[in-house]
C-alpha positions as CSV (number, residue, x, y, z in Angstrom):
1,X,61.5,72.2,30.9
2,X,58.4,70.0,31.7
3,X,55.9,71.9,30.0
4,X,58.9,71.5,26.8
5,X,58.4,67.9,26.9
6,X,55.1,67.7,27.5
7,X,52.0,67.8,26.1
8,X,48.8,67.6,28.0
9,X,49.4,65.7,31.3
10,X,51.1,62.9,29.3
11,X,55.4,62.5,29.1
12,X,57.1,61.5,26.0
13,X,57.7,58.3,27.3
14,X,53.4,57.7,28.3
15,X,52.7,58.6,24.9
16,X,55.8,56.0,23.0
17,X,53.7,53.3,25.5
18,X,50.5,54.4,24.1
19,X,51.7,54.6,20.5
20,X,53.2,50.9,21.1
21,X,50.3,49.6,22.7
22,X,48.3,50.7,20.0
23,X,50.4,49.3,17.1
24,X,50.5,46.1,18.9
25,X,46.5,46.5,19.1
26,X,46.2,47.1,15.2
27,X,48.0,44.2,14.3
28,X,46.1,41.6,16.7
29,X,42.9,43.2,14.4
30,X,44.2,43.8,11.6
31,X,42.6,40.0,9.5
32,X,45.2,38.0,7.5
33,X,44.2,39.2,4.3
34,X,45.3,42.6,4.6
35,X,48.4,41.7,6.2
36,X,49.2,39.9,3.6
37,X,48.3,42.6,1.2
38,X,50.3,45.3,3.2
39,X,53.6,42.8,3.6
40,X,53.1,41.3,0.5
41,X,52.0,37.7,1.8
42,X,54.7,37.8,4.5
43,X,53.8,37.3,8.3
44,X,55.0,39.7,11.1
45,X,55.6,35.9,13.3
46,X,58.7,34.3,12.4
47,X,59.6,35.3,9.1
48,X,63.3,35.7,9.9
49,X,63.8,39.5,9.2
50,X,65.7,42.1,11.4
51,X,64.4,43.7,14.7
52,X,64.3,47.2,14.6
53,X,63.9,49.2,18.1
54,X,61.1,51.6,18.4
55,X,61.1,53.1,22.1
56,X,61.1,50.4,24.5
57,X,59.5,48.2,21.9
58,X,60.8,46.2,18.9
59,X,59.6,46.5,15.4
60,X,59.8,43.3,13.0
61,X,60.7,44.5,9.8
62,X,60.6,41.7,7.3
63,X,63.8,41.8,4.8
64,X,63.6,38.3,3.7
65,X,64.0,37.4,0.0
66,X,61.4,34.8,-1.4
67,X,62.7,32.2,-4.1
68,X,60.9,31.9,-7.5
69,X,58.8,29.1,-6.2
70,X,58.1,30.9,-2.9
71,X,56.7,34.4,-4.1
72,X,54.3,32.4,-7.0
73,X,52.8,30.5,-3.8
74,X,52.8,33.5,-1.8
75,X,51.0,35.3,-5.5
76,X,48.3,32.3,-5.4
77,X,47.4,32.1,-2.3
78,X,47.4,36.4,-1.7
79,X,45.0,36.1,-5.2
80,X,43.0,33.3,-3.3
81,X,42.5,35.5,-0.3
82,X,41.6,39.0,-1.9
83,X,39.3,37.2,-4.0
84,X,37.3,35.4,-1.4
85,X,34.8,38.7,-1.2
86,X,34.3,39.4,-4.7
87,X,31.3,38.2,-6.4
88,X,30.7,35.5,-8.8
89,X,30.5,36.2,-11.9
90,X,26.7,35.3,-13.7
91,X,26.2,35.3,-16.9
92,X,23.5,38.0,-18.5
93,X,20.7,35.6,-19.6
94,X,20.0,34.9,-23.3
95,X,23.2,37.5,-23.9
96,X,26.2,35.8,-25.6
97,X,28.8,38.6,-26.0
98,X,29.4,41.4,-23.6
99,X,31.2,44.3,-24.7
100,X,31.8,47.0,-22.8
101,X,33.1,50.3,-24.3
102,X,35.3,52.9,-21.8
103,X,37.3,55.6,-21.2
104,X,38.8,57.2,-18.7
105,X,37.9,60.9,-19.3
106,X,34.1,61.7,-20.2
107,X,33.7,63.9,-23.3
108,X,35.8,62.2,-26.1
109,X,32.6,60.4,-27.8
110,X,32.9,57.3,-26.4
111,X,28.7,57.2,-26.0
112,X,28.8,58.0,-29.8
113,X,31.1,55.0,-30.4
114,X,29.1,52.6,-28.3
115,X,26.0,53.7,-30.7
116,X,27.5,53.6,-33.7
117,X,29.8,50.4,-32.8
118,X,26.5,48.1,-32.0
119,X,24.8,49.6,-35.0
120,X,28.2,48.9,-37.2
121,X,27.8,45.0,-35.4
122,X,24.3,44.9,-36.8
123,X,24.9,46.2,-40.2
124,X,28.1,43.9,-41.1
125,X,26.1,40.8,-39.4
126,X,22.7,40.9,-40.6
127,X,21.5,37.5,-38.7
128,X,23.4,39.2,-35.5
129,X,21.2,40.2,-32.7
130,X,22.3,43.5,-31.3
131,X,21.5,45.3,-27.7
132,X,23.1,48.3,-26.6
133,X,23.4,48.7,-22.2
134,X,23.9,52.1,-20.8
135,X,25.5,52.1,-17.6
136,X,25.9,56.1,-17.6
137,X,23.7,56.2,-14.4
138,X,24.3,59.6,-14.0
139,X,24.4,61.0,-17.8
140,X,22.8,58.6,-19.5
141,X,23.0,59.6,-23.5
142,X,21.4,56.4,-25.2
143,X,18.0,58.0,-25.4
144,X,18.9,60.8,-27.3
145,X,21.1,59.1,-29.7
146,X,18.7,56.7,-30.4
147,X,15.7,58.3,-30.7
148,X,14.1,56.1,-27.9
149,X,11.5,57.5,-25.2
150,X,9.1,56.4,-22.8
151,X,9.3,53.8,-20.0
152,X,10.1,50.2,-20.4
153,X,7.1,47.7,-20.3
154,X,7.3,44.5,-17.6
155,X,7.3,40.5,-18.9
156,X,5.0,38.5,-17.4
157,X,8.4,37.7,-15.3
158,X,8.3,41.4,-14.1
159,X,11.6,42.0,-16.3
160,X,11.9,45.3,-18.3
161,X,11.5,44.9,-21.6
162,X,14.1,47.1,-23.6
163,X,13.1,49.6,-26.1
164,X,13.6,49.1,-29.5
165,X,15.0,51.3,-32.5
166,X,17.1,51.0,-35.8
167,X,16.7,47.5,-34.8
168,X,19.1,48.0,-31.6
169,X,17.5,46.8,-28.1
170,X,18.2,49.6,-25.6
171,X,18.3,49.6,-22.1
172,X,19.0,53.5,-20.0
173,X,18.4,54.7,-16.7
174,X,17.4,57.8,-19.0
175,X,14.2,55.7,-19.8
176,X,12.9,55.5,-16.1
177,X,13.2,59.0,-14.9
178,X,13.1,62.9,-16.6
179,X,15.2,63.6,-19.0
180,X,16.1,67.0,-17.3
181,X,16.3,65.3,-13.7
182,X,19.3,65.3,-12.1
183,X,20.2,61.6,-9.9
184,X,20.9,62.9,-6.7
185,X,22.2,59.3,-5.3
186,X,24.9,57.6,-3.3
187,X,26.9,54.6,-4.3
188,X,24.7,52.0,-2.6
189,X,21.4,53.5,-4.9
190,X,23.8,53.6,-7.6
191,X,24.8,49.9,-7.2
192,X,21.6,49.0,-6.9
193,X,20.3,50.7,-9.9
194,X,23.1,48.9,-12.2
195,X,22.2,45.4,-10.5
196,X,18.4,46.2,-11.7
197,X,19.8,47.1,-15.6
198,X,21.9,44.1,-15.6
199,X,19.4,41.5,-13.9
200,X,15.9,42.7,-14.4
201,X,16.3,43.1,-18.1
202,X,14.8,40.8,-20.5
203,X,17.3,40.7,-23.4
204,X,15.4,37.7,-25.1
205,X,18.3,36.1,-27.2
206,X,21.6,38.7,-28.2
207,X,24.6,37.7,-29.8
208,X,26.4,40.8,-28.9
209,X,25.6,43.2,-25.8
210,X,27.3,46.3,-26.2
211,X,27.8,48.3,-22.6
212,X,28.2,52.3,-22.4
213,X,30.0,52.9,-19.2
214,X,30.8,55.8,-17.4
215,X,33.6,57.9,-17.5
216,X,36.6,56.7,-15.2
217,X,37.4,54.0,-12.5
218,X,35.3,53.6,-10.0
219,X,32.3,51.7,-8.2
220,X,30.2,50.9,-11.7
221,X,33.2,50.1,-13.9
222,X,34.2,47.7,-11.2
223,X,30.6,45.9,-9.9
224,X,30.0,45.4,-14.2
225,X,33.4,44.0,-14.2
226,X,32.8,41.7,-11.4
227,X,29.4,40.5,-11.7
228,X,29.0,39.4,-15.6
229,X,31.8,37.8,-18.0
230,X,33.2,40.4,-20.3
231,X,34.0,39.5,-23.7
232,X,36.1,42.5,-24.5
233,X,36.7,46.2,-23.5
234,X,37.1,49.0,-26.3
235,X,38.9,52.2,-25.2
236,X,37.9,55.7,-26.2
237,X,40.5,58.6,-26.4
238,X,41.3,62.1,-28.2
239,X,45.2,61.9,-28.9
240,X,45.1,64.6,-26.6
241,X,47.5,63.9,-23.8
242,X,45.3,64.7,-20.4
243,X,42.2,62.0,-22.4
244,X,45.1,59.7,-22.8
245,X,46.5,59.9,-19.3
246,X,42.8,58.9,-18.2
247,X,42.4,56.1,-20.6
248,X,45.6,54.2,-19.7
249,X,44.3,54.0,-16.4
250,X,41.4,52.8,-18.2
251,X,43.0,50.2,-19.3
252,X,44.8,49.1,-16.4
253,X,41.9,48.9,-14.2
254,X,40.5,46.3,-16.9
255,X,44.1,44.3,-16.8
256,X,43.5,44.3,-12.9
257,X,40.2,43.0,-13.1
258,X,40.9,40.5,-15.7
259,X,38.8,41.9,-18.4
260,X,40.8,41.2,-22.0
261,X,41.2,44.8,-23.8
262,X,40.5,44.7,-27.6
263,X,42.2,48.2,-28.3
264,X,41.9,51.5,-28.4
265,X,40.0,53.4,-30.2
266,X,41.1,57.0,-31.7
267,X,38.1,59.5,-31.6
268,X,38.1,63.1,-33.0
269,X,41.9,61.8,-34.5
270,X,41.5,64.6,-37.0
271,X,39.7,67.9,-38.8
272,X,39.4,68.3,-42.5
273,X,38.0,71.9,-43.6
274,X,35.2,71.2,-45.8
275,X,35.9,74.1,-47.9
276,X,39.8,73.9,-48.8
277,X,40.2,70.2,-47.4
278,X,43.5,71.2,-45.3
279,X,43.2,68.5,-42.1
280,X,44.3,70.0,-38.9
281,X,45.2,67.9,-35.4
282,X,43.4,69.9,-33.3
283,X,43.7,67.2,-30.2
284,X,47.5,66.2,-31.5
285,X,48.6,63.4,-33.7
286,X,49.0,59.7,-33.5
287,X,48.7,60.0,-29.8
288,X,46.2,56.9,-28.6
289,X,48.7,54.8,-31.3
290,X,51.7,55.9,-29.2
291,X,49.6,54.8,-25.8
292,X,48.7,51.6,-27.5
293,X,52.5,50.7,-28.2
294,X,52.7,51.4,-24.7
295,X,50.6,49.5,-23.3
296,X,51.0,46.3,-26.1
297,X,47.3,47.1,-27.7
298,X,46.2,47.7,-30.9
299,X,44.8,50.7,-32.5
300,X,40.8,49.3,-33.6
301,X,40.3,52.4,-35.8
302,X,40.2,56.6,-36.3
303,X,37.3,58.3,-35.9
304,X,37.5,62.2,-37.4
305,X,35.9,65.0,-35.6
306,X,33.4,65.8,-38.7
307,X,30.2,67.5,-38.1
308,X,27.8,65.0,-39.4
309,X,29.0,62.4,-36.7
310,X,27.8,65.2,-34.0
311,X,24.5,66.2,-35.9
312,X,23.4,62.8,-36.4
313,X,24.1,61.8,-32.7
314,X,22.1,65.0,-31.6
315,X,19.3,64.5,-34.1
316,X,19.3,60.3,-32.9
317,X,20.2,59.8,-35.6
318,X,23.0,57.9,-35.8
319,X,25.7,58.1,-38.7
320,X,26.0,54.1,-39.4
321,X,22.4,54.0,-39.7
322,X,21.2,57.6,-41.4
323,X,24.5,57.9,-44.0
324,X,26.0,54.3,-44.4
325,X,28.0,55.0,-47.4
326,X,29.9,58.1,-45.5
327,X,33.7,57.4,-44.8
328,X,32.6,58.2,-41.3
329,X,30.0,55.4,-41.1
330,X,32.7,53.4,-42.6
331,X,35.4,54.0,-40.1
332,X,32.7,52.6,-37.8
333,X,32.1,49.5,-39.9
334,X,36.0,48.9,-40.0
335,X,36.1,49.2,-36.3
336,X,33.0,46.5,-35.5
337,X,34.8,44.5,-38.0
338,X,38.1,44.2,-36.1
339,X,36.0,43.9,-32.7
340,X,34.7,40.8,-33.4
341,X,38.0,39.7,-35.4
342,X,39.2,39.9,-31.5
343,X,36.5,38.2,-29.1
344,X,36.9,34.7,-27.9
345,X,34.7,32.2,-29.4
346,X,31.1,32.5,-28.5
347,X,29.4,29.9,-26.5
348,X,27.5,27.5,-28.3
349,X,23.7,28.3,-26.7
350,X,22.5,31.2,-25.1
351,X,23.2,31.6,-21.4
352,X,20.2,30.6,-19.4
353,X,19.7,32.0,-15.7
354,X,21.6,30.2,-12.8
355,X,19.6,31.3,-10.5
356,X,20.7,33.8,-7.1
């Protein structure tokens, strides 16, 4: 019967001790922020809830219901908290406009839209300066697409000066290692590589940065996020449902982070045979149009899957620049058009640095 109850050399009742002991342990450490994350802003002391027994121990559960005027404070000051670790939020210097372009599933073009969309910028605003940011630390595409090699020369301020092409300044991991080298790197080289592209870069004076992220949510969507004012966030999908899955979280994770979202846009939304001109939905129909209704957004544009949009890109090439009179190019235009329809009102001057 003992060696039933037992397990080791401890009893049933030695181990409910040590399990008490230790939950009373946690919540001595555990800091007030995350108690107020896990209870919602509500204290284990004296919050007036019900006492539920747990071995020879009591459990406060917390059942209390805040007023209207209660849970706001109780929002504030849990937003005041969480957001004492975060970083401030500098300003790129000389850089006007940030827009970052996203998706939550890699593959559905949304390098080719950043191209295209800071070339589209360009074209429709001719007294516009344009640069174009990739963030891909891991596959970075920018090089290719536009046609840019070599490494980055230093300012007398030992910033990297971007490379230029199609009148577009570009700034890549691609352009400071092989093109064929993999990035065998942690998050903490990672971080620290995207810290470099956004602060050691001399922009000069842009009206409009436009940012090539990585696929998905994680570390480098969030430190971009956090560390430099966004103007606007432009979501890539197929209307195929697993790419649309992915870019609502997108979306969400921009909502969370206080990032405005300009709309979705619709890539590879349809296929016209060249020969007999029947269009086929070969990733479904309409459905980033249905996810925008969802989440309150508005579709920016469609983008067909058409051959010369992938030869031009793998040529670096880029349609708005090599065919501006195709509809593609045009669907392009249309969507730069709307972007900027959508961004707050620039700021007056160009930001200078604030310093550390």
């Amino acid at each position: 019967m003992e060696a039933e109850r037992c397990y080791g050399t401890s009893s049933p009742r030695a181990r409910r001790d040590g399990f008490r002991i230790g939950l009373q342990a946690a919540f001595r450490v555990m800091g007030v922020w995350l108690r107020l994350l896990v209870f919602g802003g509500v204290s284990l002391r004296g919050c007036g809830g019900a006492c539920v027994p747990l071995g020879g121990s009591r459990l406060l559960i917390c059942r209390r219901q805040f007023s209207g005027a209660e849970s706001e404070t109780l929002k504030q000051r849990r937003s005041q908290i969480m957001s004492r670790g975060l970083p401030k939020q500098k300003p790129i210097e000389g850089v006007k406009q940030v827009i970052v372009v996203a998706s939550g599933k890699g593959g559905v073009g949304k390098s080719t839209t950043a191209v295209n969309l800071a070339l589209a910028l360009a074209a429709n605003e001719s007294s516009k300066a344009v640069g174009l940011l990739d963030v891909d630390v891991y596959g970075p595409s920018i090089p290719k697409m536009m046609n840019l090699k070599g490494n980055p020369e230093l300012s007398q301020s030992n910033l990297m000066r971007p490379l230029l092409n199609y009148g577009i300044a570009c700034m890549s991991m691609g352009f400071l290692v092989e093109e064929t080298a993999p990035l065998v790197w942690r998050g903490l080289m990672v971080m620290s590589a995207i810290e470099k592209l956004l602060r050691q870069v001399d922009w000069g004076q842009l009206d409009y940065l436009v940012v090539d992220m990585p696929p998905g949510t994680g570390d480098v969507q969030l430190s971009v996020s956090q560390n430099i004012p966004i103007s606007g966030a432009v979501i890539v999908s197929t209307p195929q449902d697993i790419a649309l899955m992915d870019a609502h979280r997108g979306a969400e994770m921009f909502r969370k982070v206080h990032v405005p979202v300009l709309g979705l846009v619709q890539n590879m939304s349809v296929f016209q045979c060249p020969k007999c001109k029947h269009k086929t939905h070969i990733f479904g129909a309409d459905g980033a149009r249905r996810l925008a209704r969802t989440l309150d957004l508005d579709i920016l544009g469609d983008i067909p899957l058409h051959l010369n949009i992938r030869e031009a890109s793998d040529t670096g090439q880029p349609i708005v620049f090599s065919q501006p009179e195709s509809d593609e190019a045009k669907a392009y235009l249309r969507i730069a058009t709307e972007v900027v329809r959508r961004l707050p009102p620039p700021p007056e001057s160009f930001p200078k640095c604030l310093g550390n």
